[in-house]
N, C-alpha and C positions, 0 to 999 in steps of 0.2 A: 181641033186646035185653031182653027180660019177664025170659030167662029169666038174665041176667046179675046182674040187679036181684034175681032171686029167691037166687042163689046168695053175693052180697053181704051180701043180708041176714042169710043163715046164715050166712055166716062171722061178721060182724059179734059176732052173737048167742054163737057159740060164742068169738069171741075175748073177749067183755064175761066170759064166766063163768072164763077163764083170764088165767094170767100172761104173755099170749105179743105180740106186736106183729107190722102185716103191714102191708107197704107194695105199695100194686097200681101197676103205672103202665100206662098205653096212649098211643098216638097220638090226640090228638081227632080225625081222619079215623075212625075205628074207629063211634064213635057219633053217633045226630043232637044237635044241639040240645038237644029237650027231653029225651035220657036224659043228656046229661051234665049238667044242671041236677039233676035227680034224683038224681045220681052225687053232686053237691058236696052237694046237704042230708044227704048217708047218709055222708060222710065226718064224722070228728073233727077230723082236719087237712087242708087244702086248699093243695100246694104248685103255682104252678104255674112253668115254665122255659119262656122263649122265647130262641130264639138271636139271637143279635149279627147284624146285617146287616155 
């Protein structure tokens, strides 16, 4: 998970210094709790989608 967060951040970083946009998605199965919480403060935009029952 660290090392997810680690390579977020660099993109991040390198997308701040360019003209380029990057949209990530995953499953929240994929991460705990407290990394997708850390996930949403390192985001610019936060969409989320749940399906129709």
């Amino acid at each position: 998970d660290w090392k997810m967060l680690s390579f977020i951040n660099s993109l991040r970083s390198t997308l701040r210094s360019s003209n380029a946009v990057c949209m990530i998605t995953f499953p929240p199965s994929v991460l705990s709790l407290p990394f997708c919480t850390r996930w949403q403060h390192l985001a610019d935009t936060l969409l989320s989608v749940k399906a129709l029952p």
